[in-house]
N, C-alpha and C positions, 0 to 999 in steps of 0.2 A: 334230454328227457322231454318226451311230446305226450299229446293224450289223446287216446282216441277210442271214440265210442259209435255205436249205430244201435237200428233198429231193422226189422223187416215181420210184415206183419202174417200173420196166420192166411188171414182173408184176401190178402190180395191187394187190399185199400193201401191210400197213400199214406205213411207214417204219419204221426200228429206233429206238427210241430215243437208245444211245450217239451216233452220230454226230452227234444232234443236239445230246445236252447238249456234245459235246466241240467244236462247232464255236460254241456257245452263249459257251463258257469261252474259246476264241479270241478271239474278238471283244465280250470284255465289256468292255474299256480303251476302248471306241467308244463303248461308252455303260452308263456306271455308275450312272445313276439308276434303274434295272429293267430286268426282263426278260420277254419273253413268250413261250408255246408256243402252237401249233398244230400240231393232227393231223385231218386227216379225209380218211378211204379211202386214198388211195395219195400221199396227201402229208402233209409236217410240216416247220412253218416255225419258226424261232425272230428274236426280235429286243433287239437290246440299247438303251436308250433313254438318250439324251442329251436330258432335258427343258428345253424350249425355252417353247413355246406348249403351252398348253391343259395346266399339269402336274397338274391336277387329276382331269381324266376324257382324259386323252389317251395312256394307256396303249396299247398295240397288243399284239397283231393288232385293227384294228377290220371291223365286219361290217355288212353292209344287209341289209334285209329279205328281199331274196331269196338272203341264202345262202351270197353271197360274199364271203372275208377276205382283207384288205389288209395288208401290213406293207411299212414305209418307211425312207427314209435319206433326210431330204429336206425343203426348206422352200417353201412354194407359196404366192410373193408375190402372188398375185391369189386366194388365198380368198375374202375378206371379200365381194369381188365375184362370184363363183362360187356363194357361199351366196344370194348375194342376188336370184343368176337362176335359181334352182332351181324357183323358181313354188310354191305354197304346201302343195303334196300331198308333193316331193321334200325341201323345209325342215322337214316336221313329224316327217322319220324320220331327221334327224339326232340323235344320241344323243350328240354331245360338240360342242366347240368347236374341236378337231383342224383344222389347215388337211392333215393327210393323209388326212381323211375324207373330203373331196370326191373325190377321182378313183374311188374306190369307185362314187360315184351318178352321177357322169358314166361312167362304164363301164357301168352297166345304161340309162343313154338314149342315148349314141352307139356303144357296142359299142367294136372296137380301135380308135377315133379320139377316144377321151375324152383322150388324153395331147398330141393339140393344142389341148387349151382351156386347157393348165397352162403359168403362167408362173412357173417358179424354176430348182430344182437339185433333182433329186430320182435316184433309184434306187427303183423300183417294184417286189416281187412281188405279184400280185395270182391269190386260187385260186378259180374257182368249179367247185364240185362239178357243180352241174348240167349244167353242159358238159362239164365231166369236163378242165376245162384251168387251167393253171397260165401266167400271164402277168408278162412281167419288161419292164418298162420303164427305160430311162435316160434323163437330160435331153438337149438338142440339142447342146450346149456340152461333154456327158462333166466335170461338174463332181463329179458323184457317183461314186463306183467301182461294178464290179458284176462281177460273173465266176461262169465257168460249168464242168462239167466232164459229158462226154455219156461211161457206163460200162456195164459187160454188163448190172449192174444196176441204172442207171436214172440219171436227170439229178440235179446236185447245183447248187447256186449259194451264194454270198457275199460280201460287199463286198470279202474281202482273200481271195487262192490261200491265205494262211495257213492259212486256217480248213479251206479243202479238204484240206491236205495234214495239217495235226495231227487228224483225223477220220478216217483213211487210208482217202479216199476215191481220192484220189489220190497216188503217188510221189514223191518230192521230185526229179525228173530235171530237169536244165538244157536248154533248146533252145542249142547252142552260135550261133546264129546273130542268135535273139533276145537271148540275155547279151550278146554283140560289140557289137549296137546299143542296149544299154541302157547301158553303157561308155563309148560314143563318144559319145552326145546326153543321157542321162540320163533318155531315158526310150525308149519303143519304139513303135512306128508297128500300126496294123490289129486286127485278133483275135488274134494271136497274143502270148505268154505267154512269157515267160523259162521258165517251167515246161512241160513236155509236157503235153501232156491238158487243159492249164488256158486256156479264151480268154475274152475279154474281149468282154461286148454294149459293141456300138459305141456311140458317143456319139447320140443321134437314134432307138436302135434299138429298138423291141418284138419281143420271141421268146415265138411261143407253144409252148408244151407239152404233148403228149398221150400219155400212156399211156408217159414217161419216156424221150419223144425229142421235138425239136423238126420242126417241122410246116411253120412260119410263120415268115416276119421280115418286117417292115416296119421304113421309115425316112422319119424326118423330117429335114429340113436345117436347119443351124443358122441359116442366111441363106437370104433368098427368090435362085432362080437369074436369073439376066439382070444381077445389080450393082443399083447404086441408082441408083431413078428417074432422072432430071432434071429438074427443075423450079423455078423463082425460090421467093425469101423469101415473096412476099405468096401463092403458090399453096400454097407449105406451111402457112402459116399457116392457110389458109382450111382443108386439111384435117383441120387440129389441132382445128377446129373454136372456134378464138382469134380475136379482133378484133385485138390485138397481138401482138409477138414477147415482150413482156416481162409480158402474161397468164398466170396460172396456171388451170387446170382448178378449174372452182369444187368443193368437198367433199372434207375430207379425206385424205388419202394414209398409210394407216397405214404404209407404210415409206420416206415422204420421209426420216425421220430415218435411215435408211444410208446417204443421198446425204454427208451431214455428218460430214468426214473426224475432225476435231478431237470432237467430242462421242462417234463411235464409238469411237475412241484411248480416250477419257475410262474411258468404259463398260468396255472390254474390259479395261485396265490393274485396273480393281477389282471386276471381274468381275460387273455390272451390267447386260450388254446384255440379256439373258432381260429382268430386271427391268425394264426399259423397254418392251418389246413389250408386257406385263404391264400396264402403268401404258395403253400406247395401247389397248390391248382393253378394259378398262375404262373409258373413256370414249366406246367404241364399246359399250356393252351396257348401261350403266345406263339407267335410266329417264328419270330428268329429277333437274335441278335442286331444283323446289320439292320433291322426297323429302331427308330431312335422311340423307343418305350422308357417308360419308367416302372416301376413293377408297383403300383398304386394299390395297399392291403388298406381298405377303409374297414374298424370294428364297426361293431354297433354303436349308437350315441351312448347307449347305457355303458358299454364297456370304456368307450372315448374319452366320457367323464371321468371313469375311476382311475386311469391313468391319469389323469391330468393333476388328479391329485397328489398322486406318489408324487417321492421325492426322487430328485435328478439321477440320481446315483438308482432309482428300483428302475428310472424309464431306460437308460443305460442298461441294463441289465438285461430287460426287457428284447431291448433292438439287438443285442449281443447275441441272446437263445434265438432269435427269428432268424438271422445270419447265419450261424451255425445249424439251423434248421435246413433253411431253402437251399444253402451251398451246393452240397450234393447235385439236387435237384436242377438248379441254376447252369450250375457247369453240364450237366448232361443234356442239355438243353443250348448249350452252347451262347447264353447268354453274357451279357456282360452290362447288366443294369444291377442299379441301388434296387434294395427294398424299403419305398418310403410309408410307412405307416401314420396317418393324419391325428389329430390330435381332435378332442372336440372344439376346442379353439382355434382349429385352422392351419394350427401349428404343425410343422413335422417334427416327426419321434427322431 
């Protein structure tokens, strides 16, 4: 969980800055491991960062050569594969290992249909100057929040109305109609907002932004329209591209391990899972084997700490799920190193 908010104003003028450090400080409990700004010409974004993947160079806002800056809420399970079809000119101008960097380069090769090549949960702003537009995308699913507020002085957006309203961008007024049906179902239906002024990008939706009004919406569906196919076992099969039903797709799957209810349990109870994705990228990026490596999964200090407190038998348990994790991965990779994961004391796990 990350947060991110911007502005871009009617007039053309440079954003103020209050509003954004104040909408920056809303939403820093969304993501306490840093924070980013951006300002350029008639916008200014901020992001608060929950390090997950890439905590090394995965700070945001991040930027492509031509210009334009991206900042996210958001995890894009089909990266590693994304990178991989970039073709070797759009792979040499990646500058981190960010799976929120790719929609950045797939937006300078497909324009507004880069956000159908993304398989996760995300909440997208996305500014390029040279167009002079400011783009917000949400996942199909609405698994990311995102909201928005259109004012005499110009477009504001952030993951929570909170951020809008302590930024006094907008008022803290009740829609009586929206509150009724947030009451009765617990949550609310369409674009509208418990708050006046404040709506919601839909689940699917891209809004583009010019000149501190919205232009553009596009939508993508969560499900293909018509239902699902029809067709027997052995025709599925054949498009799975499998010889059996009980065939797996040859070459690793770096997030098989979230299918794996008990080892995710494991993970999150000890505050581990980052560290594992950690452990599976590193044996997606080392060299080889015959280099004398050790496969070094450093958590966070905050995470470092709480291990170190469990007891022998939970850190045990701990290094057993990461093992059983990377294995897979490890062996198809032809490796043959430990995974040593550091301790905040220094100590190996």
């Amino acid at each position: 969980m990350c947060g991110i908010a911007g502005l871009m104003t009617y007039d053309g003028a440079a954003p103020p800055p209050a509003p954004l450090r104040a909408m920056a400080d809303a939403l820093r409990h969304r993501g306490p491991d840093g924070e980013g700004r951006y300002r350029s010409g008639d916008v200014g974004m901020v992001q608060t960062r929950l390090a997950i993947i890439d905590l090394a160079t995965g700070d945001q806002p991040l930027y492509e050569p031509g210009g334009a800056a991206l900042i996210a809420n958001g995890e894009i399970y089909n990266y590693l594969e994304l990178r991989s079809g970039l073709g070797s000119a759009r792979s040499a101008a990646l500058s981190t290992q960010s799976d929120c960097e790719l929609p950045l380069h797939l937006y300078r090769q497909y324009g507004f249909d880069f956000a159908a090549h993304l398989r996760g949960m995300y909440a997208i702003a996305l500014h390029d100057p040279s167009a002079g537009q400011l783009i917000l995308a949400r996942d199909p699913f609405g698994i990311k929040p995102l909201y928005y507020a259109e004012t005499p002085r110009g477009f504001a957006f952030a993951s929570e109305p909170g951020a809008l309203i302590e930024a006094g961008i907008v008022a803290p007024q009740l829609v009586r109609s929206a509150r009724n049906e947030l009451l009765q179902m617990q949550f609310t239906t369409g674009r509208e907002t418990i708050f006046a002024g404040i709506n919601r990008v839909l689940p699917g939706e891209m809004v583009v932004v010019r000149r501190g009004r919205i232009v553009e919406r596009r939508r993508c569906a969560a499900l293909p329209e018509g239902g699902p196919l029809q067709f027997g076992e052995a025709e599925a099969i054949a498009l799975a591209g499998l010889e059996t039903a009980t065939e797996l797709p040859a070459g690793p799957d770096p997030y098989r391990f979230a299918h794996d209810t008990e080892l995710q349990k494991l993970l999150t109870q000890t505050g581990f899972a980052s560290v594992a994705v950690r452990a599976i990228e590193f044996t997606q990026h080392v060299a080889g084997a015959d280099e004398l490596l050790e496969g070094i999964v450093d958590g966070s200090v905050r995470t470092a700490k709480a291990l170190e407190r469990r007891s022998q038998d939970q850190r045990a348990r701990v290094r057993a799920a990461l093992e059983t994790i990377v294995a897979p991965y490890r062996t198809a990779r032809g490796l043959d190193v430990p995974v040593v994961v550091k301790l905040a004391s220094g100590r190996k796990l």
